[in-house]
C-alpha positions in Angstrom: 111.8 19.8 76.5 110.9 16.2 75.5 107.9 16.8 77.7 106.9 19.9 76.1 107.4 18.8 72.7 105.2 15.5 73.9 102.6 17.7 75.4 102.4 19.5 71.8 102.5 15.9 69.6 99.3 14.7 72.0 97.8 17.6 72.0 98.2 18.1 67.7 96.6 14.1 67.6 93.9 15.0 70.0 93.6 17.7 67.5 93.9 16.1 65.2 91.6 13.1 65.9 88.9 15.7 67.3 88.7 17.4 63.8 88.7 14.7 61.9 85.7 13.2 64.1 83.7 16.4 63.7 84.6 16.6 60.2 83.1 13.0 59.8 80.2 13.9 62.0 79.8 17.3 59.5 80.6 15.3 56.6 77.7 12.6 57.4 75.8 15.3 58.6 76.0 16.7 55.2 75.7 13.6 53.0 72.5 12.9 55.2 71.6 16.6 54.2 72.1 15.7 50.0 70.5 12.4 50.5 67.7 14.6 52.1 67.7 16.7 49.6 68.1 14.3 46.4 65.4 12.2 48.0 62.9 15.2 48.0 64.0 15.4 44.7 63.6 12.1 43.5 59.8 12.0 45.5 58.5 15.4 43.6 59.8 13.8 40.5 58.2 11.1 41.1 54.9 12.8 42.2 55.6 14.6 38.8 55.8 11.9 36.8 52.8 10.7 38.5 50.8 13.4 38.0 51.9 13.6 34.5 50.6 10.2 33.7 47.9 10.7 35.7 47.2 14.2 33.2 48.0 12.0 30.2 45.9 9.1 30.9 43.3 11.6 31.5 43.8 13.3 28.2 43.6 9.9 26.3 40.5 8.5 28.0 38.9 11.9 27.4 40.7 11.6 23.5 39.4 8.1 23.6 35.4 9.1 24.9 35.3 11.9 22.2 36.6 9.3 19.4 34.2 6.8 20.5 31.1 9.6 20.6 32.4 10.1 17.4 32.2 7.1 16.2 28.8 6.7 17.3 26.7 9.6 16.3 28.7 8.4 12.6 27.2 5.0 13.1 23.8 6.0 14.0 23.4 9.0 11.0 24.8 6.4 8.7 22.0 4.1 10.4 19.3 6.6 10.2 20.3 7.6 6.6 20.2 4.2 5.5 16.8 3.1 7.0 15.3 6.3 5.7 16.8 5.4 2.1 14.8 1.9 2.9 11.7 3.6 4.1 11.6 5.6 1.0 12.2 3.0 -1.4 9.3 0.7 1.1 7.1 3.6 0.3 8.1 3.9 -4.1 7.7 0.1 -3.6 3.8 0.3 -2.1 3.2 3.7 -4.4 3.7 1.7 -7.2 2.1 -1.7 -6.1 -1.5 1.0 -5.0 -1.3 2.4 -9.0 -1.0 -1.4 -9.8 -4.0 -2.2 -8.2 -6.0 1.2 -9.1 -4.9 0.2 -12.8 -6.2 -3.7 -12.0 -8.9 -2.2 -10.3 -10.2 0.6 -13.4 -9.5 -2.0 -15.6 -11.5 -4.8 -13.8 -14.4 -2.0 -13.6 -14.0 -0.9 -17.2 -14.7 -5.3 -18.0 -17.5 -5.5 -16.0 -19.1 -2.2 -17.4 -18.5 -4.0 -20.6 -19.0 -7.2 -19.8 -22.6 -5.3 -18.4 -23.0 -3.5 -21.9 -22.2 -7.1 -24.0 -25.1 -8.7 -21.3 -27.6 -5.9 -22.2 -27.1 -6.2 -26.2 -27.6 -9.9 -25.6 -30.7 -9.7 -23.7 -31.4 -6.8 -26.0 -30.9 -8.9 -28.9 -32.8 -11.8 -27.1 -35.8 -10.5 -26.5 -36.3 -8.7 -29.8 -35.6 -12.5 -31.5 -38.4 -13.4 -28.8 -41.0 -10.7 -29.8 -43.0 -9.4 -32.7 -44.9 -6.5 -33.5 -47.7 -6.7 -36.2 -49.7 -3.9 -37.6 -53.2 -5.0 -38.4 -55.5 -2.4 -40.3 -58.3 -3.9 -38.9 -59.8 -5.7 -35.8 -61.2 -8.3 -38.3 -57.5 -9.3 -39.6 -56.7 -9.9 -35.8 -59.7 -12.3 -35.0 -59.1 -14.1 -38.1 -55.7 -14.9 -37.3 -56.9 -15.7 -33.8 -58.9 -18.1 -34.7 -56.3 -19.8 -37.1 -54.2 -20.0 -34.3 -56.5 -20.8 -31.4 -55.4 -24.7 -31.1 -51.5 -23.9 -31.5 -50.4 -20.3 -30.1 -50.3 -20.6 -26.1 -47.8 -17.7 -25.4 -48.2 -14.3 -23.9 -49.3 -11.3 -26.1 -51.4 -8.1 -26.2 -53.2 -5.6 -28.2 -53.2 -2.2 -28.9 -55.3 0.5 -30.7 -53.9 3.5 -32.8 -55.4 6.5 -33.4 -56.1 6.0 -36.6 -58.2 2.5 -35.9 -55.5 0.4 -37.0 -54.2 -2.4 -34.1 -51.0 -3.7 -33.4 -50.1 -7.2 -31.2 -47.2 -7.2 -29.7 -46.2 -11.6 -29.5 -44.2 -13.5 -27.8 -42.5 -16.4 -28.0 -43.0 -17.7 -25.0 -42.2 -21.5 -24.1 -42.9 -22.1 -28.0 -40.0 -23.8 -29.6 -38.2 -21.4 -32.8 -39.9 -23.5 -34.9 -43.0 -23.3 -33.5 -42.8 -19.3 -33.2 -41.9 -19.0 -37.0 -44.8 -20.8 -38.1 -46.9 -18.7 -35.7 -45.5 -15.6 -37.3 -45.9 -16.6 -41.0 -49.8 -17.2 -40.3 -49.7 -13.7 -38.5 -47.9 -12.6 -41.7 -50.6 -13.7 -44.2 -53.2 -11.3 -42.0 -50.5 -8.5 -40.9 -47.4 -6.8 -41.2 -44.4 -7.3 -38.9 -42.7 -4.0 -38.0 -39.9 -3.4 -36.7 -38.9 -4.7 -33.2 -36.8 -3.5 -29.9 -36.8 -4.3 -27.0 -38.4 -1.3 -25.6 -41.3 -1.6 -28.1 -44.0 -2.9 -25.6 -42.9 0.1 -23.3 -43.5 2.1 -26.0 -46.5 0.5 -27.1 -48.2 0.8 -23.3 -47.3 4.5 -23.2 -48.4 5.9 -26.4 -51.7 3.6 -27.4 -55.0 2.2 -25.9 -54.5 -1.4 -24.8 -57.5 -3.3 -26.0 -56.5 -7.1 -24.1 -53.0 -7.9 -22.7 -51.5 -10.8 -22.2 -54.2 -12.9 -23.6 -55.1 -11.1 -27.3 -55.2 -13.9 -29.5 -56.7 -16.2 -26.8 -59.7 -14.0 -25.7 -60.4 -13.1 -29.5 -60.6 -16.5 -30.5 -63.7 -17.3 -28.7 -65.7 -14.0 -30.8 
């Protein structure tokens, strides 16, 4: 009986001890399994987290690239804007400097025409002071004042015949001195007329009547 029941006590530990070994065995077997499992877990998780950062980094630099484009393009049509405000005003600014100088210019051309018209009346003016016309009714009247003034009258002058037989000497003054011409003309006076004077009268005079002696009247009729 004692043997028996020993038989059973060692047989219940080997049991016993058998069990419990394969229950560790399963039991590591199966924490190996979790472990397995969790660390699967924990490596898509991680490849998830990964990828998610990955995605989100992506997402910013692309956020970032558009905000900086942005940026940009602003820059440049506020830069473009800006220098085509300063082109405009450049081209107001040489607009009105160009009417400046067509206004200089028109007024510059306006003081020369009259600086050209004041010149003309002055010349005008000068050689009607340096010329007289004299109407003679006669060719005597002229050779008598030639003679009178043979020794004193040097200057240029010329004769002319009208229709009507009357003559007319056109004098100048020549490089006579004022004085010298006004006493000319007052002996001219006492054997003609002096009529009136411009200074397109010996034009006139050499278009319209017979020229008797030019340059030298007085001189050449002296000698008769």
């Amino acid at each position: 009986m004692k043997s028996q029941l020993l038989g059973m006590v060692v047989c219940g530990l080997v049991s016993f001890i058998i069990g419990a070994v394969i229950a560790f065995f399963a039991g590591v077997q199966y924490r190996m399994k979790v472990a397995e499992a969790e660390l699967g877990s924990a490596e898509e998780e991680a490849k998830r987290l990964v990828s998610d950062a990955i995605k989100t980094s992506e997402t910013k630099k692309k956020e970032a690239l558009l905000e900086a484009k942005d940026e940009i393009y602003k820059l440049k049509s506020d830069s473009e804007k800006e220098l085509k405000e300063r082109r405009s005003e450049v081209q107001r600014q040489e607009r009105r400097i160009q009417q400046k100088e067509e206004n200089l210019d028109r007024k510059a051309e306006n003081m020369e025409k009259k600086e050209e018209t004041l010149q003309k009346k002055l010349q005008d003016a000068v050689s009607a002071e340096l010329t007289r016309i004299y109407y003679f009714a006669s060719l005597r009247e002229v050779i008598g004042s030639a003679h009178v003034l043979s020794n004193f009258y040097s200057g240029v002058n010329s004769l002319y015949k009208q229709k009507d037989g009357s003559y007319l000497l056109a004098l100048s003054k020549s490089a006579h001195t004022p004085v010298e011409f006004n006493k000319i003309c007052n002996v001219l006076s006492e054997y003609g007329s002096c009529i009136k004077s411009v200074p397109a009268s010996e034009a006139y005079l050499e278009e319209h009547f017979e020229p008797i002696v030019r340059n030298t009247a007085l001189q050449s009729l002296s000698c008769i």
